[in-house]
N, C-alpha and C positions, 0 to 999 in steps of 0.2 A: 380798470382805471385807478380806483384806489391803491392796488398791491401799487403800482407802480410810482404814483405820487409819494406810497411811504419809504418805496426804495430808493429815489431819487433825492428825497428828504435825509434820510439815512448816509447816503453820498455824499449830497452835499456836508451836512453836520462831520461827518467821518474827515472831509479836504479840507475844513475849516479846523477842524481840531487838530489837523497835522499841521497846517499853517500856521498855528498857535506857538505848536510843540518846537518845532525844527527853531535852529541855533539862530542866533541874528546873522547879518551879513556878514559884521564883522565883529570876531571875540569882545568882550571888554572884559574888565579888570575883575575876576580874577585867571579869567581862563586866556589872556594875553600871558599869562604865566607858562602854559601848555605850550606856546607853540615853539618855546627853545629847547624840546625836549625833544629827544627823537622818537621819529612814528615808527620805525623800525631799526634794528639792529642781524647783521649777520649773523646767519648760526642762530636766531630768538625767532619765536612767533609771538606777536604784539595781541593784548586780550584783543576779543573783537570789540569791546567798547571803554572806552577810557570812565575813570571813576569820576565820579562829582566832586567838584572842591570843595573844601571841608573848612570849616574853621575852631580852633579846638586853642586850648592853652597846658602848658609844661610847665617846668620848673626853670622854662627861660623866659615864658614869660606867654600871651596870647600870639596865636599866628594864622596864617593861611596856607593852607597845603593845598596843589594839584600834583597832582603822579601820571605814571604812564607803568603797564605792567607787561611783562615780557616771559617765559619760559623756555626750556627746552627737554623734551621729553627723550630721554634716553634711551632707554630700556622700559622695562615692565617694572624693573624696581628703583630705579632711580632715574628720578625730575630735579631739574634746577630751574630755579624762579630767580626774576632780577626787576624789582620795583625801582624805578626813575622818580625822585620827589624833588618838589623846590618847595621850601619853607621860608614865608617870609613873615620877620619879625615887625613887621609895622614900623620903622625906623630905629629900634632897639639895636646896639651893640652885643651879641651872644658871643661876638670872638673866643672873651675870656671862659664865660659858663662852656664851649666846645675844648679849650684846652686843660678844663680840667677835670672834663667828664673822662679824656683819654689819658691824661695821667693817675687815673682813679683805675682805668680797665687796665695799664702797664701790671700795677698790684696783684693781678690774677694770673696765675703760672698757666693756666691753660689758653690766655687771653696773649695772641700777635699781635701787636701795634706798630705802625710803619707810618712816617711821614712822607711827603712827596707834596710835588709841585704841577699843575696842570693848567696852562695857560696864564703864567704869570698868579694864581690864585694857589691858600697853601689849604693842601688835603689832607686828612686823614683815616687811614684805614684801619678798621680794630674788627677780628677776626676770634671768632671763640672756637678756638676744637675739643672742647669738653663733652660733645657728645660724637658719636660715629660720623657725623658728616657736619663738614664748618657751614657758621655763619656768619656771614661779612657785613659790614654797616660801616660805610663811603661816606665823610663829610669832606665836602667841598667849600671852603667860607668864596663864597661868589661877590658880596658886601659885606659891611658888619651885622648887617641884619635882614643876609640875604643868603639861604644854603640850598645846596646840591645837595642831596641824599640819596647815594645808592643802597638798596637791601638787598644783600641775596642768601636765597635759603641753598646750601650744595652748591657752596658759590665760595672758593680761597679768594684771597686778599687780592693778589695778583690780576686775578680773572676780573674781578669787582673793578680794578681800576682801572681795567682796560676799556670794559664794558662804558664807566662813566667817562669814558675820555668822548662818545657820542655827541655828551651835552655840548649845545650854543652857547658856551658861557658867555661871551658877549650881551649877546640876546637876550638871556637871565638878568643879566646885571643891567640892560639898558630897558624893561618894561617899567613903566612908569604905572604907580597906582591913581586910579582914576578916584573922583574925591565921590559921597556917595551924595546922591540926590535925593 
């Protein structure tokens, strides 16, 4: 009788604390950020758990990141990784600090830089081949103080901005931040 009341107990306490755990119904603000990101991409396998949103400050200013993480396992020696991010600046204009982080990367001979356009919103791709295999880093201005960021490790410029053509921009640009309680 005992063993069974503590295992029952145990049960219960165990259902109650996943019922704790498990997401709300429905996202709020910052993880309504996530869901104009895609959950999968062709050709990638998506991690099996998405990262927790983070909030962190740069030299543009404080913000809120959620990502989504993707790979593709090639061979034995070579993986390519491709990280999906939205950073949002809190209502900050970064426009100008993105245009001239990538007139600063043009300066480096080993450093491609490519403009491009992707749903009416202006991107930028900067590409370092200074070691044996590129790195690409995809700015998307979504708002003035609202970005796309693709990463990829073993990932050209090209590839990177195919891969971010994925994103909702719409959907990005239309989550509204919830005020905090």
């Amino acid at each position: 009788m005992g063993k069974r009341f503590l295992a029952a107990g145990f049960l219960l306490g165990l259902s109650l604390g996943l019922a704790l755990a498990a997401p709300p119904d429905k996202p709020v603000w910052p993880l309504t950020l996530r869901e104009a990101l895609p959950v999968q991409m062709p050709g990638w396998v998506a991690a099996p758990r998405d990262e927790l949103p983070d909030e962190d400050e740069n030299e543009m200013g404080p913000y809120v990141e959620v990502a989504r993480f993707f790979q593709r396992i090639e061979s034995p020696t070579l993986a390519r990784q491709f990280r999906v991010v939205v950073q949002d600046y809190k209502g900050k204009d970064v426009t100008e600090s993105i245009r001239r982080a990538v007139a600063e990367a043009k300066k480096n001979s080993a450093v491609e830089t490519r403009e491009f356009e992707i749903g009416g919103r202006k991107g930028f791709a900067v590409t370092d081949r200074s070691g044996p295999r590129p790195t690409t880093l995809v700015t998307v201005i979504v708002t003035p103080s609202r970005l796309v960021l693709g990463q990829g490790a073993n990932v050209g410029g090209e590839d990177a901005i195919a891969l971010i053509r994925n994103v909702d921009y719409g959907r990005v640009a239309s989550v509204q931040r919830e005020p905090k309680r």
